[in-house]
Residue, then its C-alpha position, 0 to 999 in steps of 0.5 A: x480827561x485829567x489824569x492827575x491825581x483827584x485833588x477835588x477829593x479833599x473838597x469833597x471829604x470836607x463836608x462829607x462826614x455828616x451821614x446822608x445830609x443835604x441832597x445826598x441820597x437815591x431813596x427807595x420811594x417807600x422810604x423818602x426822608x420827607x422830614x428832611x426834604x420839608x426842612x430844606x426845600x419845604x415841600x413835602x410829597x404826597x401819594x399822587x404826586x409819588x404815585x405819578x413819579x413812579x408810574x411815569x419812570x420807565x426802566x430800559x432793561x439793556x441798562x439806563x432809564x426814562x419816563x412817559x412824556x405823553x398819554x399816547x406811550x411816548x417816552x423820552x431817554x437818552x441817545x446813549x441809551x438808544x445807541x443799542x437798538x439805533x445800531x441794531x436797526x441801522x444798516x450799511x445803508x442807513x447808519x442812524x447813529x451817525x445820520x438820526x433816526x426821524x420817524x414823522x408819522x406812526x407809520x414811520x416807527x421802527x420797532x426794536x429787535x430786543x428793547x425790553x421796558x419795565x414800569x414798576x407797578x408796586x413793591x412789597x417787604x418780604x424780608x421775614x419771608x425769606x429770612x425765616x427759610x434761613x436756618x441760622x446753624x447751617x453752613x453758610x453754603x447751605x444758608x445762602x442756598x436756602x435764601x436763593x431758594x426763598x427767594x426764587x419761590x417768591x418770585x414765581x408765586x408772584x410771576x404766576x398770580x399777577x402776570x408782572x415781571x416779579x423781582x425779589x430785590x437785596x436792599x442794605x446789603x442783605x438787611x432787607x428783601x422787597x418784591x418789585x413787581x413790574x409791567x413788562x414792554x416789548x413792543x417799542x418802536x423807535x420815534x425819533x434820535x438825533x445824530x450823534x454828533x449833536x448828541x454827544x458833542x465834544x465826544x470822548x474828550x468833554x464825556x464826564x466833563x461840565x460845561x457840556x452842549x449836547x443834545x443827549x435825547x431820543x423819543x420811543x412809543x410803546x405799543x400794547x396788542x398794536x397800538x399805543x399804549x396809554x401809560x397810567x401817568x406820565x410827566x408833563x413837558x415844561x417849556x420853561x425848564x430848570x432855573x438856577x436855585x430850583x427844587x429838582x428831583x431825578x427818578x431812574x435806575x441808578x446801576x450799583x453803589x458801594x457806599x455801604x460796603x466795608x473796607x475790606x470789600x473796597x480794599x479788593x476793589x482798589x487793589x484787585x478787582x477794578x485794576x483788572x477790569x480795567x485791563x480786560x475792557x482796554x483789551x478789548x477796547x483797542x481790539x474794536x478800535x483796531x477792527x474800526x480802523x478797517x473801514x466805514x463799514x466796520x466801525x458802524x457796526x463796532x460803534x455801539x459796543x467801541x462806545x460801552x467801552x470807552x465810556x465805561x474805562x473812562x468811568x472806571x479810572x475815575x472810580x480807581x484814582x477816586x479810591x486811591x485816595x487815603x482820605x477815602x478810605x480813612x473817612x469809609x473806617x471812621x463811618x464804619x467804627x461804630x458799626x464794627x463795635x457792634x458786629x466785628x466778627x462780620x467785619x473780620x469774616x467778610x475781609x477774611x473773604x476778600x482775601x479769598x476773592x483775591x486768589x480766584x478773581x483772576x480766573x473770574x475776570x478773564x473767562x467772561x465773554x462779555x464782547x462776543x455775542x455768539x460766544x454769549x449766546x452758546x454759553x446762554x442756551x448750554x446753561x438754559x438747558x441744564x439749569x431749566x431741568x432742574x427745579x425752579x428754587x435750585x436754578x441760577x438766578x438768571x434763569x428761574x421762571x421768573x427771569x426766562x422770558x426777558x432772557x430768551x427775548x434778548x436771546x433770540x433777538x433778530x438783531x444782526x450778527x457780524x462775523x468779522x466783529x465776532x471773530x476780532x472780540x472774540x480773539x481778543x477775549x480768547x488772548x487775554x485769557x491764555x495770557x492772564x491765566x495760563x495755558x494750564x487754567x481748565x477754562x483755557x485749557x478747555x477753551x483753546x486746547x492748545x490752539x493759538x486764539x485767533x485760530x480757534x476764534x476764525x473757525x468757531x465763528x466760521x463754522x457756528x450757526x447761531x448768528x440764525x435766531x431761528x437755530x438759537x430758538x430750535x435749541x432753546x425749545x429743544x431743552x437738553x436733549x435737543x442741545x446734548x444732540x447739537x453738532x454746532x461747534x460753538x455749542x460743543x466748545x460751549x460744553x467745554x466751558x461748563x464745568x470749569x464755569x460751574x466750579x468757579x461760580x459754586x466756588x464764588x457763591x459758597x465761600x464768598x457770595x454766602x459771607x457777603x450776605x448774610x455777614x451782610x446781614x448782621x451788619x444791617x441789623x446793627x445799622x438799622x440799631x443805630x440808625x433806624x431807616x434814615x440811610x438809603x440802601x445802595x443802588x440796585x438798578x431798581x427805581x429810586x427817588x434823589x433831590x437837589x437844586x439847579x446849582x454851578x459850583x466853584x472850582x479852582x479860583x472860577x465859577x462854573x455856570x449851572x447852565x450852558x446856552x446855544x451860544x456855548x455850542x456854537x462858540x465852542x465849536x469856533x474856538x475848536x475851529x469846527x474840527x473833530x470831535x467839536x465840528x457843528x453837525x450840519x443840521x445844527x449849523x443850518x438851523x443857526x439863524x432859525x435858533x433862539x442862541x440864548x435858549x438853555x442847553x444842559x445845566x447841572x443840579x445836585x442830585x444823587x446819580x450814578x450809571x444807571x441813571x441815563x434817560x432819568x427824567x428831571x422834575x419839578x415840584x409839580x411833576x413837570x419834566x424839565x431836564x433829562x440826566x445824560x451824564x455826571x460831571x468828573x467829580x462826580x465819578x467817586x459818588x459810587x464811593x461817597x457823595x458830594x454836592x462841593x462840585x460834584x454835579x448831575x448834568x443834565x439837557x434842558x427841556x426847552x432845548x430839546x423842544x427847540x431842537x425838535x421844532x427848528x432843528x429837525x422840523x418834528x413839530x408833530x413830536x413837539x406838539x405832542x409833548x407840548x399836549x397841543x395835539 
């Protein structure tokens, strides 16, 4: 990665001033910009065609997309989004990360310990119904306590009468409120993933960068009652692909966007909040790398989690350089007048809230135990088992009823624990945390009780016996009665933890999550005055629609081509000298005379993603599935911020690579007939 400053960043400001123009936008699919997208493209949707895109896009709830590729439950995603379960089902013996994973009759599928899909069946406004349970002269405390309650409400009348997996889901900042409603997944079993070096290809050193030679895919089966599920649609597979100039279109769940938030809230991020994340995860990062370096044993088992991380800093330093650019914000204040002429006072109150964030978010970064599972896992079932106590509406919202069965099927998961993993994340979270906040933070205080960290991590880990679901599952079955009578001590040092976690996250939800919406929400109501529906509301890891054509781009004083070939793969490899990150994987290198070279491998399109969007499927305008996104190239990195089609790009692998990967690579016709619909 280029460490420079983002010079690509006044390219981008050029032709960033219209508002929503060309193929900018992650459209909620009740709110496409049809006018829009007839006048450039002439081509306008109708309801079966959107009512294939909807039900053939599949949500992976550990983060990432896909969709349906076959009417017997396959489903097509990236290899990065598989590498979780891949690395929970590998063994000392069988690493499928390194080696593939080939499952050549049904027989032969792994089922997933805890790979959760969403299908999302239908979504509804209730924006009145949960506004009106706001009394507008109350506090904001109890505003905002009034509007999680409505919410929760919701959610549970929809849970019990449908039986889906029911989210009442923010949109526009608070301006607006939808039920999504999802059919839920929880047997699938994995079919088929390359090794990851064909996968990601070039590693670390070419992630986030374009002209790209992966083969970034991976194939599910969902099974329902022990057999295959028959999806209501899915896409059919061209053999064809992209071609350069074409009308795409991307389905997925793209994570989350700041576009719309106010400079103030982006300020924080720049100064304060992305600064310290970052700090955490490389913590954490050359902790996993320095236990990597153990052996071959203990980098499989750290892969999955070493990559998040690397992955995510890398994406972070691009968002921080893309935000210390003073064009940014300055285009952000120029956006924002004519919205802050009409709500100033929620401008004002919400910058007077990031100032407040600013004293505690230190103390909001440095107690998370995001890298532990056993520390997660007693942190889970202590707040599980108060906050179920308690009636539903007043619960956290992770824990409502309509949240609990993901929750516990990702809690008590079979996956394997590795206590020499745990006992180094879990030093590493414990150090940062005295070092960052002092011995005299309460949740240090209680965390350590003046214990060195590795200390405390060696016997926690060593004594707990939570690594056993069937302990977790006793606990969570038990309630608070069975956890207040645990001796466990991760559980006990867990119950430390609780009140210093609960201070803090009422802190947060009375001084600022409460300014954020409902000052939020008048900001909306001014949007939507001057601007009706014609914007997109941020992402929110819910299904969203964005369009754009197959495209290179010009950077610096040459043209970057839309597509790379096989001939690329293998060349880039020569000019490495078949060395490290860029060495052919043999299965590769010995299909090279069976390969037709001149077959497209990833190409780049307009399309508006972020994170969240890997394993998003690519379309035509017949909904025929022709790419599959895996990634943005290094100018896209500030589209969490303000897009750009000048070099920003969505990158994504051709369909007919991985068809030709699937038949000459790694023998899986089978596979390939069924996409091809020749079964």
């Amino acid at each position: 990665m280029n460490h420079r400053k983002p010079a690509f960043l006044v390219l981008l400001l050029v032709g960033a001033a219209a508002r929503c123009g060309a193929d900018e936008g992650m459209w909620t699919l009740d709110n496409l910009p049809k006018a829009q997208l007839e006048r450039r493209y002439h081509f306008t949707p109708t309801r079966d065609w959107l009512e294939r895109a909807r039900l053939a896009s599949v949500r992976f709830n550990d983060g990432g997309s896909g969709a349906f590729v076959s009417p017997d439950g396959l489903v097509l995603t990236n290899h990065h989004v598989a590498l979780g379960q891949l690395s929970k089902v590998s063994t000392e013996k069988n690493d499928y990360v390194k080696n593939g994973f080939f499952a050549r009759t049904p027989d032969e599928e792994l089922k997933c310990p805890d790979l959760e899909l969403n299908v999302l069946e239908s979504m509804q406004d209730v924006t009145r119904r949960v506004l009106s349970a706001v009394k507008p002269r109350a506090p904001l405390r109890v505003q905002n306590e009034q509007r999680k309650a409505a919410m929760a409400r919701v959610e549970k009348e929809c849970s019990r009468k449908t039986g889906l997996r029911c989210d009442v889901i923010e949109l526009y900042e608070g301006g607006e409120y939808w039920l999504y409603r999802y059919k839920k997944y929880t047997d699938v079993r994995l079919v088929m993933a390359p090794e990851q070096q064909a996968a990601f290809y070039g590693r670390d050193p070419d992630n986030f960068t374009y002209p790209r030679f992966d083969l970034d895919f991976a194939f599910f089966r969902v099974y329902e009652k022990g057999r295959p599920v028959r999806p209501k649609q899915y896409f059919r597979w061209s053999p064809r692909g992209a071609a350069d100039g074409e009308l795409v279109f991307v389905t997925g769940n793209p994570g989350f966007t700041e576009r719309q938030k106010t400079v103030s809230q982006l300020e924080f991020d720049r100064d304060t909040r992305l600064p310290l994340h970052l700090q955490r995860l490389k913590s954490l990062r050359a902790a996993l790398e320095a236990y990597s370096a153990g052996g071959a044993e203990e980098a499989r088992r750290a892969q999955g989690l070493l990559f998040m991380l690397r992955n995510s800093v890398k994406a972070l330093d691009g968002e921080l350089r893309g935000l210390q650019d003073p064009k940014l914000i300055a285009l952000k204040r120029e956006r924002q007048k004519p919205l802050r002429a009409k709500a100033p006072e929620a401008f004002d109150k919400i910058a007077q809230a990031q100032k407040l964030l600013e004293s505690r978010q230190k103390q909001r970064e440095f107690r998370s135990l995001f890298g532990s599972k056993l520390a997660m896992f007693a942190m889970t079932i202590v707040l599980e088992s108060e906050e179920t106590a308690k009636p539903n509406d007043r619960r956290f919202e992770e824990f409502r009823d309509s949240n609990l069965d993901s929750l516990n099927f990702r809690l008590l998961s079979p996956a394997p624990v590795y206590p020499d993993l745990e006992q180094a994340a879990l030093t590493d979270i414990l150090g940062q945390a005295q070092n960052s906040l002092g011995a005299d933070d309460p949740w240090v205080r209680a965390a350590l009780q003046g214990r060195a960290p590795a200390d405390e991590a060696r016997e926690l880990v060593a004594a707990t016996k939570l690594a056993d679901p069937a302990v977790r599952k006793a606990l969570v079955q038990g309630g608070l009665k069975a956890v207040d009578a645990s001796d466990d001590p991760l559980i006990l040092w867990a119950r430390r933890l609780d009140p210093a976690y609960r201070e803090l996250r009422k802190w947060h939800e009375d001084n600022i999550q409460s300014v954020e919406a409902l000052e939020g929400n008048r900001i909306a109501k001014a949007r939507f005055a001057l601007y009706g529906k014609s914007e997109y509301p941020d992402a929110t890891f819910t299904l969203r629609l964005s369009f754009g054509k197959v495209a290179g781009y010009d950077e610096l004083t040459t043209r970057v081509p839309y597509k790379t070939t096989f001939y690329g793969l293998f060349d880039r490899g020569a000019s490495f000298d078949d060395a490290g990150p860029y060495q052919i994987p043999a299965r590769v290198d010995a299909a090279r005379s069976r390969l037709d070279l001149s077959v497209p491998l990833d190409f780049v399109a307009t399309n508006d993603i972020v994170g969240g969007n890997s394993g998003s499927p690519v379309f035509n305008r017949d909904a025929e599935l022709v790419g599959l996104i895996f990634d943005g190239n290094i100018q896209s990195l500030v589209w969490d911020y303000v897009y750009s089609a000048q070099q920003g790009r969505a990158v994504a692998v051709h369909s007919s690579a991985i068809l030709q990967a699937l038949r000459k690579i790694y023998g899986m016709d089978a596979l390939a007939d069924e996409l091809e619909a020749k079964r």
